[in-house]
N, CA and C atoms as a LAMMPS dump frame, in Angstrom:
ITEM: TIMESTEP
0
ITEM: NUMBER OF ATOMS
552
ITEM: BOX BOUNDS ff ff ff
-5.0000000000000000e+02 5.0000000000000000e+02
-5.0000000000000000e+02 5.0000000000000000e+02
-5.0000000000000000e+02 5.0000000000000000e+02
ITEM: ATOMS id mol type element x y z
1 1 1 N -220.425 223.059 -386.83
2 1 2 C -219.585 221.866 -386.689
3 1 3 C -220.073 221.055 -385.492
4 2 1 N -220.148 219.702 -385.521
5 2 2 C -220.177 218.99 -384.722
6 2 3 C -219.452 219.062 -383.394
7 3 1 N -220.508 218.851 -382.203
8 3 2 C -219.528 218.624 -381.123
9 3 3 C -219.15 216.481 -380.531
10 4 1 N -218.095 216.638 -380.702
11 4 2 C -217.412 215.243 -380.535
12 4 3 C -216.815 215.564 -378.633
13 5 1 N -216.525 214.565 -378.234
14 5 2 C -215.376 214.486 -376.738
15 5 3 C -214.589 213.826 -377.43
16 6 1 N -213.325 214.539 -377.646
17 6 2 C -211.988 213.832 -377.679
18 6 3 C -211.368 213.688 -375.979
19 7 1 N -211.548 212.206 -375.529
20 7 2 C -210.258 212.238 -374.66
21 7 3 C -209.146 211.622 -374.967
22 8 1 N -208.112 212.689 -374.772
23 8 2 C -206.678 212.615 -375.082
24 8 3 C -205.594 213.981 -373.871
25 9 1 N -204.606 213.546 -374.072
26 9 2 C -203.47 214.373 -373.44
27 9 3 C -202.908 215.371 -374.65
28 10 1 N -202.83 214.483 -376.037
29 10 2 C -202.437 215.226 -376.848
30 10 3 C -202.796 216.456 -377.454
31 11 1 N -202.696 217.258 -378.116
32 11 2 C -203.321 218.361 -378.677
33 11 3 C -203.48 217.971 -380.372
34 12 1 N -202.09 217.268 -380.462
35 12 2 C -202.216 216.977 -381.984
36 12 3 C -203.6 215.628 -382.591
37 13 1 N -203.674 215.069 -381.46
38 13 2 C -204.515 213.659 -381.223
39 13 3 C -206.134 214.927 -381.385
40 14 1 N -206.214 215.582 -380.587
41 14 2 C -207.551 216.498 -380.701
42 14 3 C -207.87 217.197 -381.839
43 15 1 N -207.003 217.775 -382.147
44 15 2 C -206.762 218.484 -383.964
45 15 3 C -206.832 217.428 -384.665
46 16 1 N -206.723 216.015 -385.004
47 16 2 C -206.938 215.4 -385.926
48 16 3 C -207.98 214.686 -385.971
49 17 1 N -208.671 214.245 -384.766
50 17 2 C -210.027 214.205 -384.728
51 17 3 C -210.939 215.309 -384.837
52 18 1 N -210.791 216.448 -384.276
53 18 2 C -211.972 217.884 -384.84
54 18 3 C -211.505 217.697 -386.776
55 19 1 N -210.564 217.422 -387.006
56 19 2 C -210.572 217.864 -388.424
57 19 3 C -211.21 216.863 -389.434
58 20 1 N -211.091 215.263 -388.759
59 20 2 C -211.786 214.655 -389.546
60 20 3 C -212.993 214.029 -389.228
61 21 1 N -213.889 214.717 -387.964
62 21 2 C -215.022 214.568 -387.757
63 21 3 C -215.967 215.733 -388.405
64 22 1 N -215.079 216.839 -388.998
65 22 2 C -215.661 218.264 -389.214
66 22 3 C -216.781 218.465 -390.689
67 23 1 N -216.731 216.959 -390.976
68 23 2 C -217.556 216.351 -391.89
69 23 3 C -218.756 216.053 -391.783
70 24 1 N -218.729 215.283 -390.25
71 24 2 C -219.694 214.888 -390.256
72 24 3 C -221.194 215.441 -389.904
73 25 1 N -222.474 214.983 -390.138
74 25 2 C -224.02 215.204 -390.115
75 25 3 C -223.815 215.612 -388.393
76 26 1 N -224.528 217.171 -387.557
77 26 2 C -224.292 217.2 -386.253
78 26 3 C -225.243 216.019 -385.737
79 27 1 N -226.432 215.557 -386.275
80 27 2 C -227.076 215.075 -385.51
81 27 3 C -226.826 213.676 -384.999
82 28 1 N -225.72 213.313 -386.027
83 28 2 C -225.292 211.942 -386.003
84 28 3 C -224.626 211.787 -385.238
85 29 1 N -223.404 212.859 -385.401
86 29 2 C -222.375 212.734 -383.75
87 29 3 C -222.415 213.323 -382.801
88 30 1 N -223.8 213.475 -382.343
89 30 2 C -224.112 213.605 -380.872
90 30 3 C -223.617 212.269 -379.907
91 31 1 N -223.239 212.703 -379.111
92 31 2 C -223.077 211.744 -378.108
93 31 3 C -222.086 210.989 -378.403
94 32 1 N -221.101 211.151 -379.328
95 32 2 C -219.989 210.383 -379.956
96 32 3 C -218.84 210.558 -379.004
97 33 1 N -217.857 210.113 -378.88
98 33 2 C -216.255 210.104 -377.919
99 33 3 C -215.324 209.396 -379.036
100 34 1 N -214.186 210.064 -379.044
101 34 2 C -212.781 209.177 -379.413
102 34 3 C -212.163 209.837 -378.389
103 35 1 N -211.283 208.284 -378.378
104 35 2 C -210.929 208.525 -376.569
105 35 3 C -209.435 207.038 -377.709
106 36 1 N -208.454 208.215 -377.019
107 36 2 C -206.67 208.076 -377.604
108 36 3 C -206.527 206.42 -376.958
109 37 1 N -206.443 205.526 -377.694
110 37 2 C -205.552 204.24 -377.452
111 37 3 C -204.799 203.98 -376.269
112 38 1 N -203.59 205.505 -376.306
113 38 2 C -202.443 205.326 -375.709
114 38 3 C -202.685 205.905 -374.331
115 39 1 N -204.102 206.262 -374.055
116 39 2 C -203.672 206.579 -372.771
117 39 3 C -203.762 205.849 -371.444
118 40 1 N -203.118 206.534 -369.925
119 40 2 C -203.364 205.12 -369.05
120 40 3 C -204.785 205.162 -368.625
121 41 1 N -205.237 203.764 -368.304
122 41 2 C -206.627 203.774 -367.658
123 41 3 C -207.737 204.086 -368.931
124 42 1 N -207.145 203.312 -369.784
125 42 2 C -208.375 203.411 -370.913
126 42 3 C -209.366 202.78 -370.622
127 43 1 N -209.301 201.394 -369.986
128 43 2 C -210.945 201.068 -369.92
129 43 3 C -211.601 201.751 -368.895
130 44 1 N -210.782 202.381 -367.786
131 44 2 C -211.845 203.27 -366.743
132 44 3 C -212.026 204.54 -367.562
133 45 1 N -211.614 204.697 -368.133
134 45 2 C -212.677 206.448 -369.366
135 45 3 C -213.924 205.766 -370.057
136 46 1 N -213.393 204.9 -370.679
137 46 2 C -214.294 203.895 -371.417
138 46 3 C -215.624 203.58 -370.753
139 47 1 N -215.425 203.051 -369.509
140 47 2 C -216.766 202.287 -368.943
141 47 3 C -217.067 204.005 -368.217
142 48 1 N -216.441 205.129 -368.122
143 48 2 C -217.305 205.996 -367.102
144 48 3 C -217.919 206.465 -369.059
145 49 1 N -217.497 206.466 -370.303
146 49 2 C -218.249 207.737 -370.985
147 49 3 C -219.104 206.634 -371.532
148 50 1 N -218.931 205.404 -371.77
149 50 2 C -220.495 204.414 -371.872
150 50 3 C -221.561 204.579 -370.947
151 51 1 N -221.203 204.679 -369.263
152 51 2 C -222.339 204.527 -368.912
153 51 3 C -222.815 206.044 -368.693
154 52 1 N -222.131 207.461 -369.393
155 52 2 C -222.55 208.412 -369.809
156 52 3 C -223.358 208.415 -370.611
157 53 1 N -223.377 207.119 -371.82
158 53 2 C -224.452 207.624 -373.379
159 53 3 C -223.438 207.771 -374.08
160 54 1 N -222.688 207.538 -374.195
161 54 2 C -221.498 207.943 -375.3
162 54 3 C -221.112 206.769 -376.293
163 55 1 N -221.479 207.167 -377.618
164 55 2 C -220.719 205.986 -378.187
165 55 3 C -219.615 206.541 -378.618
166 56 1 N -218.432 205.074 -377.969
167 56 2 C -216.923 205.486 -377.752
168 56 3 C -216.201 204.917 -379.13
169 57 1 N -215.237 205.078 -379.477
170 57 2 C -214.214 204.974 -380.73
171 57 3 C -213.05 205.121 -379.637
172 58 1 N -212.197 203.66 -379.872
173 58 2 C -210.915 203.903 -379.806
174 58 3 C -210.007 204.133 -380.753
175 59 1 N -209.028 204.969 -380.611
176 59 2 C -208.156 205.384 -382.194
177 59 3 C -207.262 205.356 -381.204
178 60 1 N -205.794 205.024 -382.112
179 60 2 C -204.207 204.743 -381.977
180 60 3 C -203.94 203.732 -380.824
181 61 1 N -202.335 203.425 -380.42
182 61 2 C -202.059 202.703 -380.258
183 61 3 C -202.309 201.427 -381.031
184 62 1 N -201.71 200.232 -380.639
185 62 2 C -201.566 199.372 -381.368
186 62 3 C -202.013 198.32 -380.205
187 63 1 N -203.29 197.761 -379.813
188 63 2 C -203.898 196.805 -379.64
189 63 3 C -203.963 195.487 -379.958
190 64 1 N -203.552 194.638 -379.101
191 64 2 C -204.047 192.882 -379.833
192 64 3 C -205.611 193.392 -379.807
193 65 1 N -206.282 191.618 -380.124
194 65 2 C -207.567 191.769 -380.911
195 65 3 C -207.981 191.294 -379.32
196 66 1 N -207.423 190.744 -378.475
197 66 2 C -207.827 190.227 -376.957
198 66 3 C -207.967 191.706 -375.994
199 67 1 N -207.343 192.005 -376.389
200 67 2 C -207.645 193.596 -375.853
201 67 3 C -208.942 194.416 -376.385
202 68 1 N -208.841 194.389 -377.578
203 68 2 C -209.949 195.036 -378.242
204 68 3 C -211.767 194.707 -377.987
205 69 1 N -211.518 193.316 -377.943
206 69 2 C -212.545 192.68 -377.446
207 69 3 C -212.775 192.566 -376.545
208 70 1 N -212.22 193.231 -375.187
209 70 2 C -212.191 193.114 -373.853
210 70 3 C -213.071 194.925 -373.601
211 71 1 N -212.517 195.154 -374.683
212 71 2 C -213.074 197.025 -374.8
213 71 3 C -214.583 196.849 -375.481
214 72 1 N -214.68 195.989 -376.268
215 72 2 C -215.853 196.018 -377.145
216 72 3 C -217.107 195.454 -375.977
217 73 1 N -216.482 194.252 -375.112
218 73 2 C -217.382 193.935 -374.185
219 73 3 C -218.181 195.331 -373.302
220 74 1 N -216.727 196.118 -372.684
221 74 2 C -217.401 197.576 -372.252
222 74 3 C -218.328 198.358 -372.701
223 75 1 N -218.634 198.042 -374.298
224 75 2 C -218.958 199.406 -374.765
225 75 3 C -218.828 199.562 -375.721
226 76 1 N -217.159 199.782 -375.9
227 76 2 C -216.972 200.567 -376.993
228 76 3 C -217.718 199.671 -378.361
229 77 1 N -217.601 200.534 -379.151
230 77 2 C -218.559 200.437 -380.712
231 77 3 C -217.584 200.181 -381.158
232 78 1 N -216.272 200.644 -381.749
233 78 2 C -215.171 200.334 -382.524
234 78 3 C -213.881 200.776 -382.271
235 79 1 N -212.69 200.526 -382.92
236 79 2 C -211.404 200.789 -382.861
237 79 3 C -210.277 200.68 -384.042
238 80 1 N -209.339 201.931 -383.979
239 80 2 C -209.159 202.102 -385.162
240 80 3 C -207.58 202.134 -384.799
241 81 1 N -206.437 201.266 -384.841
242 81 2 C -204.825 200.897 -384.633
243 81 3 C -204.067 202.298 -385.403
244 82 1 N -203.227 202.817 -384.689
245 82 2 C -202.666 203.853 -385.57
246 82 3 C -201.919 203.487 -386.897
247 83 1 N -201.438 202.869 -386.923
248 83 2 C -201.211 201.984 -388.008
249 83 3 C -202.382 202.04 -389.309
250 84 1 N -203.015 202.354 -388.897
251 84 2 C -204.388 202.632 -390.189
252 84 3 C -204.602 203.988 -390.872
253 85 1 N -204.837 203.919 -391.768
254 85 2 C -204.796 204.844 -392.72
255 85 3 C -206.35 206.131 -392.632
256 86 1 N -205.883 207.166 -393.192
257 86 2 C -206.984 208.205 -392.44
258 86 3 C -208.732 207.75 -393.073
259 87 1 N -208.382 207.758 -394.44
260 87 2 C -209.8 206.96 -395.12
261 87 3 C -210.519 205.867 -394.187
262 88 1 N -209.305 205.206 -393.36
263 88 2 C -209.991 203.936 -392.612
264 88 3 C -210.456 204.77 -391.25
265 89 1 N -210.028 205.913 -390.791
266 89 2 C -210.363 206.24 -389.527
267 89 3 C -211.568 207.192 -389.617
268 90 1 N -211.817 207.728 -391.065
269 90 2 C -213.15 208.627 -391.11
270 90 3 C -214.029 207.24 -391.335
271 91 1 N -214.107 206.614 -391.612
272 91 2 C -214.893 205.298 -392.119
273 91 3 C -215.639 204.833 -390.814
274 92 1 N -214.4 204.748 -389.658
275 92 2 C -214.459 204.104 -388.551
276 92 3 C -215.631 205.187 -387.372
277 93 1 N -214.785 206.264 -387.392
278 93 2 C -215.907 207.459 -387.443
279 93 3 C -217.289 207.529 -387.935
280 94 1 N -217.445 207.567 -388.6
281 94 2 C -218.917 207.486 -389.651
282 94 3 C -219.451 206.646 -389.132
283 95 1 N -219.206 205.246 -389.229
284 95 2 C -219.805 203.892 -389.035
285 95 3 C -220.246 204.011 -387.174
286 96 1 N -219.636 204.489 -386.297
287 96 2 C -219.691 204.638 -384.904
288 96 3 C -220.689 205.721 -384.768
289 97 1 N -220.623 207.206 -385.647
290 97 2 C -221.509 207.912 -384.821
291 97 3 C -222.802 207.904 -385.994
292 98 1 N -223.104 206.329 -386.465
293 98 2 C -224.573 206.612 -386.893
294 98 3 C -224.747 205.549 -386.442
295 99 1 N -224.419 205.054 -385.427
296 99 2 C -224.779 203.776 -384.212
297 99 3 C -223.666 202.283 -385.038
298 100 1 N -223.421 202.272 -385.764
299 100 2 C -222.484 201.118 -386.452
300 100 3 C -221.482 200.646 -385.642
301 101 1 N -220.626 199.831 -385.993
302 101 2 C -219.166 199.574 -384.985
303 101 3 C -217.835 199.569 -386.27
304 102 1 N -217.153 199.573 -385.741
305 102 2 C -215.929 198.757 -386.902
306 102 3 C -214.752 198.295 -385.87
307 103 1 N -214.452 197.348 -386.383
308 103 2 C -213.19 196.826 -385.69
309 103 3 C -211.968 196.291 -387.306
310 104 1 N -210.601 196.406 -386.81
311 104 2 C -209.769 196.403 -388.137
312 104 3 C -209.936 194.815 -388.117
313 105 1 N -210.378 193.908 -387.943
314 105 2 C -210.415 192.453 -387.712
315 105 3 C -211.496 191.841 -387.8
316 106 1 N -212.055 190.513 -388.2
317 106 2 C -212.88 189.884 -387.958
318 106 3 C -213.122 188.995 -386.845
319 107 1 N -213.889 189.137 -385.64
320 107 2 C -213.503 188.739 -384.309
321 107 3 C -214.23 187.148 -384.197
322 108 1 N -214.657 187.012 -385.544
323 108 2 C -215.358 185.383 -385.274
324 108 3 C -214.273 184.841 -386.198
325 109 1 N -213.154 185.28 -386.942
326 109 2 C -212.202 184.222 -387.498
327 109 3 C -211.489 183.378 -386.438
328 110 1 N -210.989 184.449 -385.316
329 110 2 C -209.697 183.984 -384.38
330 110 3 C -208.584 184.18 -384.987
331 111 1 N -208.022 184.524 -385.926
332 111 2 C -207.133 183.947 -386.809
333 111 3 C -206.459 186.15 -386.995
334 112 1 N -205.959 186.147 -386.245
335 112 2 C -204.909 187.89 -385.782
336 112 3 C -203.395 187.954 -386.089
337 113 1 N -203.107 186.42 -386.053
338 113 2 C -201.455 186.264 -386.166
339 113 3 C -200.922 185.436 -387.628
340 114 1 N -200.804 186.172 -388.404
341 114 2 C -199.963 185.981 -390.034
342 114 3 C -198.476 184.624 -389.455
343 115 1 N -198.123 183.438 -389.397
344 115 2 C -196.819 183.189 -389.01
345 115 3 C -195.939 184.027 -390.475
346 116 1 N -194.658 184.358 -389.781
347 116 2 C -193.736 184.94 -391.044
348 116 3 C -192.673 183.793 -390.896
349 117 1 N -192.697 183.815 -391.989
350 117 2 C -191.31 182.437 -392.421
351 117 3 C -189.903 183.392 -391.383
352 118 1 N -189.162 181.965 -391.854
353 118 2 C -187.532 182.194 -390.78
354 118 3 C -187.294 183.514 -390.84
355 119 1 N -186.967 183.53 -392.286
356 119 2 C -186.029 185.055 -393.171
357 119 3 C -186.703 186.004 -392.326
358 120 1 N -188.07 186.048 -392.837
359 120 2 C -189.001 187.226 -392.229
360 120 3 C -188.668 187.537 -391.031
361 121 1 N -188.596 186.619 -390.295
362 121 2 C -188.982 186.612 -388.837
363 121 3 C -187.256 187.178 -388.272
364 122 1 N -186.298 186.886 -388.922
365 122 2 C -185.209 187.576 -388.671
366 122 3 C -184.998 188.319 -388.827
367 123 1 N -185.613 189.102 -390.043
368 123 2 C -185.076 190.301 -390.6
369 123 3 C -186.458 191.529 -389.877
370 124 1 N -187.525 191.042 -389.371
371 124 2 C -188.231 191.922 -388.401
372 124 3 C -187.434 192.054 -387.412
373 125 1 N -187.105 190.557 -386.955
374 125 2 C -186.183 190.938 -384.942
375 125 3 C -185.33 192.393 -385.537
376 126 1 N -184.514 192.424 -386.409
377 126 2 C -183.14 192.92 -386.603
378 126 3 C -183.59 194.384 -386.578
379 127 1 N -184.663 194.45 -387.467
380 127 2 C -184.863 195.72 -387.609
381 127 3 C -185.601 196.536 -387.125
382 128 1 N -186.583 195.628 -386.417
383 128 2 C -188.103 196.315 -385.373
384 128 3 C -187.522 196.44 -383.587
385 129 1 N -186.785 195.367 -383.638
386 129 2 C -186.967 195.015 -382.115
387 129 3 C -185.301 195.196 -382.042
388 130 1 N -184.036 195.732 -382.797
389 130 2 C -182.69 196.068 -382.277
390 130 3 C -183.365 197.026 -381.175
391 131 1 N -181.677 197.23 -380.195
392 131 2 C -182.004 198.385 -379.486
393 131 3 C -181.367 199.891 -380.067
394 132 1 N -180.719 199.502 -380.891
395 132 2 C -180.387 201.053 -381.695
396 132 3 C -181.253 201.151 -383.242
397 133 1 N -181.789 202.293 -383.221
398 133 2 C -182.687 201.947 -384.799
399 133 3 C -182.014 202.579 -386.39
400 134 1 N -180.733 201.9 -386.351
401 134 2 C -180.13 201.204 -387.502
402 134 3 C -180.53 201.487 -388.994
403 135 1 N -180.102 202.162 -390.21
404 135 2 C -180.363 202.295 -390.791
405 135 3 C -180.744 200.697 -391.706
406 136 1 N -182.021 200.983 -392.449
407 136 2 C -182.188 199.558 -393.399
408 136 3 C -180.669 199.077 -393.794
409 137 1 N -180.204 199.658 -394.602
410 137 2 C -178.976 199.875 -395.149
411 137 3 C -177.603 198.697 -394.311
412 138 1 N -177.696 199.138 -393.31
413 138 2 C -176.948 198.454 -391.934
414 138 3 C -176.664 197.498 -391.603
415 139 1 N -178.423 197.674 -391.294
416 139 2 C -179.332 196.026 -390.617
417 139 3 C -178.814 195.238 -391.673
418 140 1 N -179.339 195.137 -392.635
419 140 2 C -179.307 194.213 -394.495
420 140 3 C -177.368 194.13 -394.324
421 141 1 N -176.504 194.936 -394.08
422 141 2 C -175.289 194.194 -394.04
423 141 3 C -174.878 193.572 -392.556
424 142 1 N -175.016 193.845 -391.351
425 142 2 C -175.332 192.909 -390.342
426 142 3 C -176.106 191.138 -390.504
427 143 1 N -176.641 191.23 -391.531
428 143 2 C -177.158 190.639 -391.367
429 143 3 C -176.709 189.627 -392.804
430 144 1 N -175.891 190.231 -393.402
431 144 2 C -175.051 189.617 -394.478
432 144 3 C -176.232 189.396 -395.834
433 145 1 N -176.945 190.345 -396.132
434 145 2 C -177.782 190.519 -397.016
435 145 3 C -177.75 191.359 -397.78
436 146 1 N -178.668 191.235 -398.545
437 146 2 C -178.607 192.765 -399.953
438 146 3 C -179.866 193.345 -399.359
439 147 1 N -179.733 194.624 -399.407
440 147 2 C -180.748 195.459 -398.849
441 147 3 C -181.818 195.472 -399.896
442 148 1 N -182.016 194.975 -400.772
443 148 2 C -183.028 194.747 -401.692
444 148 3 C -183.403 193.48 -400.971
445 149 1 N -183.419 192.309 -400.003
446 149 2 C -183.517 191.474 -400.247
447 149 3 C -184.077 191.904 -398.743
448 150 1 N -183.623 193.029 -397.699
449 150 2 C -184.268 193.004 -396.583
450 150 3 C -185.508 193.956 -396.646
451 151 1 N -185.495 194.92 -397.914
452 151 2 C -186.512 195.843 -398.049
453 151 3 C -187.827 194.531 -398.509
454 152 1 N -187.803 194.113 -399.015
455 152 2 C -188.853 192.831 -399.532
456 152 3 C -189.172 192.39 -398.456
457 153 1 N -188.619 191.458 -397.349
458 153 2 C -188.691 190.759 -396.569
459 153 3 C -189.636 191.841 -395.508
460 154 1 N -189.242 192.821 -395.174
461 154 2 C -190.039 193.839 -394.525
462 154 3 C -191.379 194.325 -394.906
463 155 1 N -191.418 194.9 -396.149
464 155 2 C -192.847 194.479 -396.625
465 155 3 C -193.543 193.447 -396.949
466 156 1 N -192.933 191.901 -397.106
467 156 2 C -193.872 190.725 -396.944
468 156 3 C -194.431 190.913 -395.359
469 157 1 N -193.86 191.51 -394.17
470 157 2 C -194.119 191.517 -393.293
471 157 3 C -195.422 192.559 -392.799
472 158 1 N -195.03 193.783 -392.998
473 158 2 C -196.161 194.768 -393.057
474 158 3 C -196.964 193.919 -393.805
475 159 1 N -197.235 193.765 -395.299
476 159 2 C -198.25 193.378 -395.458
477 159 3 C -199.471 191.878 -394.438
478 160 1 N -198.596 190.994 -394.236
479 160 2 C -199.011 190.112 -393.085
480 160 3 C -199.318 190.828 -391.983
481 161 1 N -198.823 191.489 -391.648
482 161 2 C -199.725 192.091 -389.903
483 161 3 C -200.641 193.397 -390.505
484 162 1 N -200.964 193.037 -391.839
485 162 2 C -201.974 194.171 -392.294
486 162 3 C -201.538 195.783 -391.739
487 163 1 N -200.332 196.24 -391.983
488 163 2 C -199.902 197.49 -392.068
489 163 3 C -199.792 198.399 -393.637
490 164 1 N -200.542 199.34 -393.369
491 164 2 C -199.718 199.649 -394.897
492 164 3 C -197.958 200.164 -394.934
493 165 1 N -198.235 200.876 -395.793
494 165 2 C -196.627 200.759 -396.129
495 165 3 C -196.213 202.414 -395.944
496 166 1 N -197.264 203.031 -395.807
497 166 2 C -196.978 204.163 -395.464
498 166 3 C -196.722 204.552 -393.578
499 167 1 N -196.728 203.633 -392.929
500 167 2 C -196.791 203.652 -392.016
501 167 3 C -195.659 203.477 -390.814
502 168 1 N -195.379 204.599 -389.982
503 168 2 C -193.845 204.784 -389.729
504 168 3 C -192.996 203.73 -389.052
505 169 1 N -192.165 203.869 -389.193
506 169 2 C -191.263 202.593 -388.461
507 169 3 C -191.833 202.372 -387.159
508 170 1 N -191.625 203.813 -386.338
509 170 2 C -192.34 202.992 -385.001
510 170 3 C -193.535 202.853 -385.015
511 171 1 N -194.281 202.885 -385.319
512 171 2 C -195.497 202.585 -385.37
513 171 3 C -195.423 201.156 -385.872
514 172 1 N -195.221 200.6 -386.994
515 172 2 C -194.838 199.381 -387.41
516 172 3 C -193.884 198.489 -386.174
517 173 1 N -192.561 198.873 -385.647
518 173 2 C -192.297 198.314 -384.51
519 173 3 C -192.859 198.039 -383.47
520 174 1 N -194.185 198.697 -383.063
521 174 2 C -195.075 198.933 -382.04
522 174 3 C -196.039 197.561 -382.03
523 175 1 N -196.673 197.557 -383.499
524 175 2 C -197.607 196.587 -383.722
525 175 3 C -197.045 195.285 -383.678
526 176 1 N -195.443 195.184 -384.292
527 176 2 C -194.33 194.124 -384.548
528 176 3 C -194.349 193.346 -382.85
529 177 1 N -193.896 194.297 -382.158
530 177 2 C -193.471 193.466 -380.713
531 177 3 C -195.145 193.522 -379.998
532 178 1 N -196.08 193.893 -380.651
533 178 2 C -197.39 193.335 -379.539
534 178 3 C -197.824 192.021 -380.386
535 179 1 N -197.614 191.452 -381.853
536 179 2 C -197.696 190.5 -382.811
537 179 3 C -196.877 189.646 -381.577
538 180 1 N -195.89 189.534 -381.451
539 180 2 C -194.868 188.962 -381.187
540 180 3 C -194.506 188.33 -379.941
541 181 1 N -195.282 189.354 -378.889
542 181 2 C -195.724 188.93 -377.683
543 181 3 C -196.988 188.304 -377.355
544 182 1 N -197.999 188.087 -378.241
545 182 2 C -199.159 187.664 -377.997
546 182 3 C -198.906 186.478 -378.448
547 183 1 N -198.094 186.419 -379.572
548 183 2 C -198.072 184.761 -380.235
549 183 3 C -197.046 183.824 -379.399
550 184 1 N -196.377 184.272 -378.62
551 184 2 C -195.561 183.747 -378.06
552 184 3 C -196.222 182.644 -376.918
């Protein structure tokens, strides 16, 4: 099996990278790093395992694309939002440790922020950004709606900030209020 550097705090974050790097060619991921999103002082790991030889992969957390590109300037080769699906993170993998990059974005569009109509945009505040986390059910009568009508409105939304749908509330709330603060 390949040896990778996971830096992370987590254990579960390390187990899911050994398991889906455990694929890969050794010779390819020599010198490879995934190094956790969420931790503090990511770009000082970043710029010390670049100017190690390391090509770096950021995975999780939920990143604007101004951030990302501030990492890509460092170094890093690519980055993969937890919010992304595992097919997309062995992909992202692969593509990094045979010298490739991937980023979830196209960084010459500019174009990171979906606007969501009124409805949308209310029925995210209500349900991403309350301070108690409210059953759908709840929110949709708070809000004097049919919960068929806020379950829709929520996935027009995931789909616009390119989330899938399998993807957990907080995690989706996560990406919701960094959307939300950047466009502001």
């Amino acid at each position: 099996m390949p040896q990778i550097l996971v830096v992370s705090q987590q254990r579960q974050f390390t187990a899911l990278i050994q398991w889906v790097t455990s694929s890969l060619h050794p010779a390819s991921s020599r010198n490879l790093s995934v190094v956790d999103g969420t931790l503090p002082g990511l770009e000082e790991n970043v710029v010390d395992l670049v100017r190690d030889g390391y090509r770096v992969l950021v995975y999780g957390g939920v990143l604007h694309s101004s951030h990302v590109l501030r990492l890509m300037d460092l170094g890093v080769r690519g980055y993969v939002p937890e919010t992304a699906t595992l097919p997309n993170l062995l992909a992202a993998v692969r593509s990094v440790a045979d010298g490739g990059t991937h980023l979830p974005f196209d960084p010459a569009s500019g174009r990171d922020y979906v606007p969501l109509t009124t409805a949308e945009e209310v029925a995210a505040n209500a349900y991403f950004l309350g301070d108690e986390e409210l059953p759908r059910i709840e929110v949709a009568r708070r809000l004097g709606i049919a919960d068929s009508t806020l379950r829709n409105q929520l996935a027009s939304v995931r789909r616009k900030l390119g989330i899938p749908p399998q993807a957990s509330r907080t995690a989706v709330s996560r990406r919701y209020r960094a959307t939300v603060r950047q466009s502001v």
